[in-house]
C-alpha positions in Angstrom: 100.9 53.6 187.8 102.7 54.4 184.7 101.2 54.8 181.3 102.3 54.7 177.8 100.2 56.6 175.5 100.6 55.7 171.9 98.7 58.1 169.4 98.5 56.5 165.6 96.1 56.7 162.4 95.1 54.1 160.3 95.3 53.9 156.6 91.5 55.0 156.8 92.4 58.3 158.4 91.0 57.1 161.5 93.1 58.4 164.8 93.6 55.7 167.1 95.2 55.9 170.5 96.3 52.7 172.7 97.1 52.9 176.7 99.7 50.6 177.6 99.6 49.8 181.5 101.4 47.0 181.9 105.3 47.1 182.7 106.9 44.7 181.1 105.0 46.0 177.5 106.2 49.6 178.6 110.0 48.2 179.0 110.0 46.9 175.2 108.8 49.5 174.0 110.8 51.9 175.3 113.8 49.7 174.3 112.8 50.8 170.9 113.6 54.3 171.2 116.7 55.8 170.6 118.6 57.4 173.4 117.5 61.5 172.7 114.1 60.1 171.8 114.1 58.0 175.2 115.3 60.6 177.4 112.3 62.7 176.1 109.7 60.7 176.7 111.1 59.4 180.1 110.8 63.3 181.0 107.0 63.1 179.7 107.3 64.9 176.6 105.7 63.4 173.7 107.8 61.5 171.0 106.5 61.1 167.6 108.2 58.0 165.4 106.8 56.9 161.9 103.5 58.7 162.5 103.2 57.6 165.9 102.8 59.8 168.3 104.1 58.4 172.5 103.8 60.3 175.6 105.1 58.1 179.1 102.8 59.4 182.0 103.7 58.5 185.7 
């Protein structure tokens, strides 16, 4: 099962971190991303857009 990790912090400082399983909320946000940025993260390295940090695990 894949995974989509997204890293973030609130505007309290807090660090938050979501797990996106399922595939069709993986697909959009992935179409998000840029070509260089989606080929990264396709390869597993993490990504890091506006603050947030996003790391696709198989």
């Amino acid at each position: 099962m894949t995974v989509l990790i997204r890293k973030y912090k609130l505007p309290s400082g807090q660090s938050k971190e979501d797990r996106i399983t399922e595939q069709d909320r993986i697909e959009r946000y992935l179409g998000m991303f840029d070509r260089n940025d989606l080929k990264q993260i396709q390869a597993g390295q993490k990504v890091t857009i506006d603050k947030d940090e996003w790391q696709l695990l198989p």
